[in-house]
N, C-alpha and C positions, 0 to 999 in steps of 0.2 A: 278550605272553609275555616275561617275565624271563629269559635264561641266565646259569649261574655265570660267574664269569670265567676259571675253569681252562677252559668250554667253550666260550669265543669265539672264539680264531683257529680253530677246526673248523665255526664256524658257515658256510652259503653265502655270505653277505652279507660278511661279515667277509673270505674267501679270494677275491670278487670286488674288494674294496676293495682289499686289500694288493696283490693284481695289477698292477691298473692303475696306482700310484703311482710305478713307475720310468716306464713310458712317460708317464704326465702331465708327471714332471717334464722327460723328452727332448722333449716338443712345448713346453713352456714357454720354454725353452730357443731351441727353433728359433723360435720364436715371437719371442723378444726380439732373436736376431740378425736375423729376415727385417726386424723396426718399426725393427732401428736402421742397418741399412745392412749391417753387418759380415756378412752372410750372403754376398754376392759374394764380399768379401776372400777369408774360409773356402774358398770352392769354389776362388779362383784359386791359394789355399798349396798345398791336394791338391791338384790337375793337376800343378802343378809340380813336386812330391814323386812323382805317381807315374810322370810322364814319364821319371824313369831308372832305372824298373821294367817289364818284361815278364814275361811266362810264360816265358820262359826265365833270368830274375834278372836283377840291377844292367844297365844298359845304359849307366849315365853315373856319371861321380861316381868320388871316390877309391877306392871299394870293385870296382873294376869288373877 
């Protein structure tokens, strides 16, 4: 089955593709940090970032 091309992003196939292509590229991504090490770094910046954060705002830091 041939579709025009003005009826392709309507097709199923087509609107399961474009989906998926932001989360490919977010696991791609996670993916290169976990092969190259940098995956730890990352988690140890947030904790540190969000350690002078609570549910009740800034807990540390000049903004406090």
């Amino acid at each position: 089955m041939r579709l025009a091309a003005s009826s392709a992003p309507d097709t199923p196939c087509m609107s399961r593709t474009t989906v998926a292509a932001p989360e490919l590229v977010r696991l791609n991504v996670l993916q290169f940090a976990q092969d190259r090490g940098g995956l730890d770094e990352m988690k140890a910046l947030v904790d540190s970032c969000m350690a002078d954060y609570d549910l009740g705002g800034w807990t540390e830091g000049p903004w406090t």
